[in-house]
TORGU-132343 format. One record per residue (C-alpha): residue number from 1; x, y, z; residue in three letters. Coordinates in nm, 3 decimals. Last residue first. Layout:
<nodes>
NODE   num         x         y         z   residuo
NODE   NUM         X         Y         Z       ALA
...
</nodes>
This chain:
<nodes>
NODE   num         x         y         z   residuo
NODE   285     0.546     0.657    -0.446       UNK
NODE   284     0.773     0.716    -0.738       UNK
NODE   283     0.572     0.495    -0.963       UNK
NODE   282     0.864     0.250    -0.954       UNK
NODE   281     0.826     0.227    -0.587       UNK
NODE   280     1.077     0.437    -0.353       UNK
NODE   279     1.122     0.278    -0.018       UNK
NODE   278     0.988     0.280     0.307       UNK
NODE   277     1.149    -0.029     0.486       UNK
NODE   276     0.962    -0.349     0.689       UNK
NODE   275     1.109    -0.525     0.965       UNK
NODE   274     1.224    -0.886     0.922       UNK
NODE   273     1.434    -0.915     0.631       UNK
NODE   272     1.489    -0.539     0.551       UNK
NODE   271     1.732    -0.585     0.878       UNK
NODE   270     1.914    -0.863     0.717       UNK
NODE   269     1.958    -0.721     0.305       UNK
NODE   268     2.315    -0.505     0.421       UNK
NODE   267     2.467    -0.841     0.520       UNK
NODE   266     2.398    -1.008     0.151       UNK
NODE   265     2.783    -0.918     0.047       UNK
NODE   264     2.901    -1.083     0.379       UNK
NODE   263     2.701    -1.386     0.366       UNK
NODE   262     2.786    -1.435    -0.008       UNK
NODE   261     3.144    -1.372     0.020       UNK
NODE   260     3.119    -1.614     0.278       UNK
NODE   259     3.002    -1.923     0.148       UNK
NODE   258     3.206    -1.875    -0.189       UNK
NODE   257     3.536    -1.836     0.019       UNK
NODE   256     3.429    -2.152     0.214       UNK
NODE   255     3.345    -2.376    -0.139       UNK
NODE   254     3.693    -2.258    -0.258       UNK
NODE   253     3.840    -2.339     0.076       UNK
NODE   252     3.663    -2.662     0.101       UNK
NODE   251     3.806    -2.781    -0.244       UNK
NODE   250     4.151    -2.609    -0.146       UNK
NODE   249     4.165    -2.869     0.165       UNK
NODE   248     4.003    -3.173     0.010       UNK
NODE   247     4.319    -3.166    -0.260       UNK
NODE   246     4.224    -3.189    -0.608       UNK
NODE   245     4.399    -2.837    -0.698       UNK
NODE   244     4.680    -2.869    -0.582       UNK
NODE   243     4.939    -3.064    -0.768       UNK
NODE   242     4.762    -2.925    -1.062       UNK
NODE   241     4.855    -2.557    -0.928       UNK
NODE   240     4.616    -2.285    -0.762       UNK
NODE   239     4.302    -2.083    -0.831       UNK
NODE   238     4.106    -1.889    -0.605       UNK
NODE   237     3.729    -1.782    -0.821       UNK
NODE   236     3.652    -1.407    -0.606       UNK
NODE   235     3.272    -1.301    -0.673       UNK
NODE   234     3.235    -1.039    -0.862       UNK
NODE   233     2.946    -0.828    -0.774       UNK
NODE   232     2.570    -0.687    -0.816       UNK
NODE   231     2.533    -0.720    -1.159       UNK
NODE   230     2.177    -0.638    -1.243       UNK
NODE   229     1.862    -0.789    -1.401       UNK
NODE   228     1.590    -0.568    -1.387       UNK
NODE   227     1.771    -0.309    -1.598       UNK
NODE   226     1.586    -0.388    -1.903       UNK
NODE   225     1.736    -0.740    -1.980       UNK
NODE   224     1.437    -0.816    -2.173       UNK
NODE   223     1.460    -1.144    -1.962       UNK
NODE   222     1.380    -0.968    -1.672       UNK
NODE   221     1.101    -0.757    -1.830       UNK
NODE   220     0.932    -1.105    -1.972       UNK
NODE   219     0.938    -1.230    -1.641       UNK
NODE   218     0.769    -1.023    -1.443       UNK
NODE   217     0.943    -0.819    -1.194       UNK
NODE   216     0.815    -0.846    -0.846       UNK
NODE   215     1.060    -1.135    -0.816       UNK
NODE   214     1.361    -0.924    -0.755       UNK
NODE   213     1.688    -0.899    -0.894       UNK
NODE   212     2.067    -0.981    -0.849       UNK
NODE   211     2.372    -1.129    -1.051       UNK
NODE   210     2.729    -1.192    -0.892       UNK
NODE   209     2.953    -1.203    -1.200       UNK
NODE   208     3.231    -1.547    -1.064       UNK
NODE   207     3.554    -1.395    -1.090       UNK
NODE   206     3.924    -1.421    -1.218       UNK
NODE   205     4.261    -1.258    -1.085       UNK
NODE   204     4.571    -1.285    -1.299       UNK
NODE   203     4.528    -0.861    -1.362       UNK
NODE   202     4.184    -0.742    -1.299       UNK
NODE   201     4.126    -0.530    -1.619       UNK
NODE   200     3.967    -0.835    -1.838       UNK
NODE   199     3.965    -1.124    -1.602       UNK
NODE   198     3.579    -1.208    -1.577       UNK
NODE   197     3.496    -1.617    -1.555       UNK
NODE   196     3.167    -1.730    -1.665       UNK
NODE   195     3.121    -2.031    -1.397       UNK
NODE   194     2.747    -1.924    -1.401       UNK
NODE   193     2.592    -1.712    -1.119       UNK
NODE   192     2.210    -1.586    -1.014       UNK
NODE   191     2.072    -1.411    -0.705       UNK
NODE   190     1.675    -1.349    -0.627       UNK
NODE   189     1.591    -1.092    -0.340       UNK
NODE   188     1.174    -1.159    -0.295       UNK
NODE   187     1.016    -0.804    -0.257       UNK
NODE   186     0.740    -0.880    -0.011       UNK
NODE   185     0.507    -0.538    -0.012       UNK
NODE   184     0.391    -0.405     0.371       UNK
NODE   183     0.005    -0.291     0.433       UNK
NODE   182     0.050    -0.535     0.749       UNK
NODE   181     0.397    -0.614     0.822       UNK
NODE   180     0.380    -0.464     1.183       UNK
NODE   179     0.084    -0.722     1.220       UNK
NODE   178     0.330    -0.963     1.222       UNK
NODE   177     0.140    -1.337     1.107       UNK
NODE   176     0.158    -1.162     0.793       UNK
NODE   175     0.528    -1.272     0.709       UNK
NODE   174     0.471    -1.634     0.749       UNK
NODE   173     0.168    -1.637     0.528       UNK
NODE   172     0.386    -1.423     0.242       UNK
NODE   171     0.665    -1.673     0.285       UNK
NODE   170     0.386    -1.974     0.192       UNK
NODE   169     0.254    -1.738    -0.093       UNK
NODE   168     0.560    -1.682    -0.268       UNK
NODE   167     0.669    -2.038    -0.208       UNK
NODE   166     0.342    -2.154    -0.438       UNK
NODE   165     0.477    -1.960    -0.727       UNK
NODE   164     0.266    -1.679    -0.844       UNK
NODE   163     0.470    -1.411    -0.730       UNK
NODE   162     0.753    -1.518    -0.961       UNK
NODE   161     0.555    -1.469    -1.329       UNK
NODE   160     0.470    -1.768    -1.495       UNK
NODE   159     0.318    -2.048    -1.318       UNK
NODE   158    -0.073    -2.166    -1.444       UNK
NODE   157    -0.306    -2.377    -1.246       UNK
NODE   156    -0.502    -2.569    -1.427       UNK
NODE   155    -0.924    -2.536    -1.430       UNK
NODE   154    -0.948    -2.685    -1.735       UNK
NODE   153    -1.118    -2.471    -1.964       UNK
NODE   152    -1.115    -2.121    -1.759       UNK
NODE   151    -0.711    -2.151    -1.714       UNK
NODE   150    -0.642    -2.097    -1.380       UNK
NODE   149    -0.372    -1.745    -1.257       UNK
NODE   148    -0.332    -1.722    -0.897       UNK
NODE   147    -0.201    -1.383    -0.761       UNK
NODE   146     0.052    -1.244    -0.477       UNK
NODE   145     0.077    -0.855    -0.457       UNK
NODE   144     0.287    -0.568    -0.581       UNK
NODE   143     0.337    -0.736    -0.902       UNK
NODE   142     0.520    -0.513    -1.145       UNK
NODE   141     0.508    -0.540    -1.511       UNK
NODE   140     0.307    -0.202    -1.629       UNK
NODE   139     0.524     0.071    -1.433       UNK
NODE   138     0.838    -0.151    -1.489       UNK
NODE   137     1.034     0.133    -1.637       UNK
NODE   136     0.943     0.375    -1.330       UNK
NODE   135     1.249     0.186    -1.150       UNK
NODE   134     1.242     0.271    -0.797       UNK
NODE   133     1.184    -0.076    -0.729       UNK
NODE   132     1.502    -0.185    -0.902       UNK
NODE   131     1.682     0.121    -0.727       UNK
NODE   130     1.589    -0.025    -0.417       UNK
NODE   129     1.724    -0.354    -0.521       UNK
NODE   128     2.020    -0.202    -0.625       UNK
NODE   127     2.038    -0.066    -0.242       UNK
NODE   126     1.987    -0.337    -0.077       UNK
NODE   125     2.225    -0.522    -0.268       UNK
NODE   124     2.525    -0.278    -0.207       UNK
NODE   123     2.753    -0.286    -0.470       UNK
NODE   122     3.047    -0.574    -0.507       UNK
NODE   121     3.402    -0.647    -0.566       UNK
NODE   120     3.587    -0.921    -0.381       UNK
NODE   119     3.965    -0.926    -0.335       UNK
NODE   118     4.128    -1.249    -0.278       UNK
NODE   117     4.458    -1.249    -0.049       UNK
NODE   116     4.720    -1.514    -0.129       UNK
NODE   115     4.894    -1.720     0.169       UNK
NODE   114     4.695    -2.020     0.161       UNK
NODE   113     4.667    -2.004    -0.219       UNK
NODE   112     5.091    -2.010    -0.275       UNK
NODE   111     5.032    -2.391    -0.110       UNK
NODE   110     5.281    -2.420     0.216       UNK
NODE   109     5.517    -2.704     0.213       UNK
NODE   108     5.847    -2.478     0.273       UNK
NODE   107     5.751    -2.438     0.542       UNK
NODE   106     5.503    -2.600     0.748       UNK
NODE   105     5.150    -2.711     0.692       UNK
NODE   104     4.913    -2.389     0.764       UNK
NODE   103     4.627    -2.396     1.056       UNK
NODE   102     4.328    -2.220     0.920       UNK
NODE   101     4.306    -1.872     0.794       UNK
NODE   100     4.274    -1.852     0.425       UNK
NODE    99     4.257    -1.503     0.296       UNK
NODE    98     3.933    -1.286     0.195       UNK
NODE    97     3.968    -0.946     0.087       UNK
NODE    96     3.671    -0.651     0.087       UNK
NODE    95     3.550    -0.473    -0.176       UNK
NODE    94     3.327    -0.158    -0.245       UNK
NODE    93     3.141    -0.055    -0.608       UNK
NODE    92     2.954     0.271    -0.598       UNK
NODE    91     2.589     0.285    -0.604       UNK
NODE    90     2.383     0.592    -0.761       UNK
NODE    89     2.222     0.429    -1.029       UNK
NODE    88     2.563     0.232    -1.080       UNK
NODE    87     2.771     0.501    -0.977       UNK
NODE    86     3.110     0.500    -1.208       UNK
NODE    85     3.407     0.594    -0.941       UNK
NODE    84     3.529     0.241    -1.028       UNK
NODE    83     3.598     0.342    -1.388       UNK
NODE    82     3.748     0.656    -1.308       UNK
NODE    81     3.990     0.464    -1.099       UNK
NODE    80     4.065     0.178    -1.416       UNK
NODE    79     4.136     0.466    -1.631       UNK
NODE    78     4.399     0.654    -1.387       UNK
NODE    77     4.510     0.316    -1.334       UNK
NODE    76     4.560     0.270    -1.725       UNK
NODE    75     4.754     0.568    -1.761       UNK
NODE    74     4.743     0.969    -1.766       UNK
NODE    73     4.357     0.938    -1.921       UNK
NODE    72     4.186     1.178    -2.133       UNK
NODE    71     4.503     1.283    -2.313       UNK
NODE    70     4.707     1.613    -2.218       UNK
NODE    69     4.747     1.940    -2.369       UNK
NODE    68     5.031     2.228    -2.414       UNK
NODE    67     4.952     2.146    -2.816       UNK
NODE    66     5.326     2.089    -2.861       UNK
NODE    65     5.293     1.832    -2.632       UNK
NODE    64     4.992     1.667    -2.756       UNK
NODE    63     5.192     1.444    -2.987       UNK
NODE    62     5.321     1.316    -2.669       UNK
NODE    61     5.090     1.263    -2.434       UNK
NODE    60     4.871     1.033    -2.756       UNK
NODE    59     5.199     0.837    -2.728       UNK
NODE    58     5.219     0.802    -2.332       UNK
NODE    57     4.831     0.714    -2.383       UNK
NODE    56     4.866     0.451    -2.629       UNK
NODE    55     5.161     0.284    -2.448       UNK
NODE    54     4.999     0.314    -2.100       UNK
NODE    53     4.651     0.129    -2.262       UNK
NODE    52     4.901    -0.126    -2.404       UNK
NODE    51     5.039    -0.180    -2.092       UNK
NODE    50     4.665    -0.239    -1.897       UNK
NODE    49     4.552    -0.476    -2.173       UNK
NODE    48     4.307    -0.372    -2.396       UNK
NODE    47     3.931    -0.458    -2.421       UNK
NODE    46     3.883    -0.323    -2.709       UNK
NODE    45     3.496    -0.243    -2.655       UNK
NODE    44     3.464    -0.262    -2.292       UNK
NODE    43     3.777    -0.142    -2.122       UNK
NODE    42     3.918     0.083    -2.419       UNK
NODE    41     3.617     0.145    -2.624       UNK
NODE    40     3.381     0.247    -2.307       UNK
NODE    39     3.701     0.463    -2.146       UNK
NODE    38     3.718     0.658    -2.480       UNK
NODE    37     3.358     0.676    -2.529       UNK
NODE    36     3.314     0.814    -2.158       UNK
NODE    35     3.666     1.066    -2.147       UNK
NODE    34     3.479     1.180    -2.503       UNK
NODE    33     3.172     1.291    -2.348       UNK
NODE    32     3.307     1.518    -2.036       UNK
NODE    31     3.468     1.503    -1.762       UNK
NODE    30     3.388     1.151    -1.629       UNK
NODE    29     3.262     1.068    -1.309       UNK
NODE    28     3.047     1.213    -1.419       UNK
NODE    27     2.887     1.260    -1.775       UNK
NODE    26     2.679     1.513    -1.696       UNK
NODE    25     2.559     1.693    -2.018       UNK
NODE    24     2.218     1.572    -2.052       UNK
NODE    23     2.145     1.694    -1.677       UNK
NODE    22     1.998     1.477    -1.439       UNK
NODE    21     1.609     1.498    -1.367       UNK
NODE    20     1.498     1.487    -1.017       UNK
NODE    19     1.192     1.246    -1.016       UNK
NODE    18     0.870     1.402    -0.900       UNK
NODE    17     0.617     1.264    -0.646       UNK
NODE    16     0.384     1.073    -0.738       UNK
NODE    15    -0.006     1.184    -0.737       UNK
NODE    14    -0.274     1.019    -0.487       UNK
NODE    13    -0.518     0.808    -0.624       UNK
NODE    12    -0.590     0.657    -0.332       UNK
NODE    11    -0.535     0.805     0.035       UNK
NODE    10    -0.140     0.770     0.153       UNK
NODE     9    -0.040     0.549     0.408       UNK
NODE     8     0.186     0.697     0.675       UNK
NODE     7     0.561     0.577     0.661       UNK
NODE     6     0.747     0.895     0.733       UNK
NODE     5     0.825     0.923     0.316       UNK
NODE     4     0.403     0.914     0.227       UNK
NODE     3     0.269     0.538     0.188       UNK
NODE     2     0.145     0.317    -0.131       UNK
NODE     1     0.000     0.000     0.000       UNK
</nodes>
């Protein structure tokens, strides 16, 4: 039920609010429109290794010289830090590093993976899913409550669309038995990974993409791909050597490191979990 920003609910048929509208020409972090194509072609595009990014730049440096002017970019961490200044509809990316910290065999028997440090990237999944909801794309495919769908011939009962599923309802029953949760919307959190690895611009590290949305969405928007569907982080993949690899230790490690990236990325999501939050809907109520 739509509600005003302290949490009180709002009569029908009452007007949105307005969205802020951002200016055609801001192309922060970046300064201007040609810093965005040239950091799109390089990283995305071209993907081009970090010292051939420093060789083009120190030779685009120099013909500018005599111009008293300077490339986009100074090098390819310059590039790389603009890059992970980008606010994903408003969310920067953080990271954290995860190490092994169990009892270690003793020198000079110690695998290179027990003493490595993994860095994990991610954005804050509360807040993409916010922005989700927020969304005034999904105006028309947004459930806000459960439903049942029969077919009038046969009396089956259809599954498409996430809040029709039979688990929808059973966490819905659970919820309502608080009547703080009354007039409250359940926005399932839904996660997805593949073993597509992601090594372009992160050195001889490689990552699982971290994918989040939420089942208000109907299906056909999700797989539209219209922003529904979002990259929430990049989930560290340790590697090591043949002689290692099959051993029950790095096996447990790898399954450990998986364990609690997700726990730790997902912390932000607890308190949502069991007290309700005022958000922006996509119809900016």
């Amino acid at each position: 039920r739509p509600c005003d920003e302290s949490g009180d609910f709002l009569p029908l048929g009452t007007p949105p609010c307005p969205l802020a509208e951002q200016s055609p020409d801001d192309w922060a972090p970046f300064r201007n429109r040609t810093e965005f194509k040239m950091a799109e072609f390089l990283f995305s595009r071209a993907q081009m290794s970090a010292p051939n990014i420093n060789t083009l730049l120190d030779l685009w440096a120099t013909s500018l010289l005599k111009l008293h002017d300077h490339p986009p970019f100074a090098d390819h961490k310059d590039l790389y830090k603009t890059i992970d200044n980008i606010p994903i509809g408003g969310v920067n990316w953080q990271s954290f590093n995860i190490q092994y910290s169990r009892d270690k065999p003793a020198e000079p028997d110690v695998p290179p993976w027990m003493s490595e440090q993994f860095d994990v990237w991610y954005h804050d999944p509360r807040e993409v899913a916010r922005n989700i909801l927020a969304n005034p794309d999904y105006v028309n495919e947004f459930n806000y409550r459960l439903f049942r769908e029969f077919s009038a011939n046969k009396d089956e009962h259809h599954f498409q669309d996430f809040m029709s599923a039979d688990w929808a309802w059973q966490q819905v029953d659970i919820i309502a038995t608080d009547p703080s949760n009354l007039g409250a919307t359940f926005v399932p959190i839904i996660l997805g990974s593949d073993k597509t690895t992601v090594s372009v611009g992160t050195g001889n590290n490689e990552y699982y993409p971290l994918y989040l949305s939420i089942g208000n969405v109907r299906n056909n928007v999700c797989r539209a791909h219209q922003n529904a569907l979002c990259l929430v982080g990049f989930l560290a993949l340790p590697k090591t050597t043949k002689e290692h690899a099959e051993t029950e230790e790095f096996r447990n490690f790898r399954h450990q490191i998986f364990h609690s990236s997700l726990t730790k990325i997902l912390n932000p999501l607890k308190d949502a979990m069991s007290k309700p939050e005022i958000v922006r809907s996509r119809n900016n109520k």
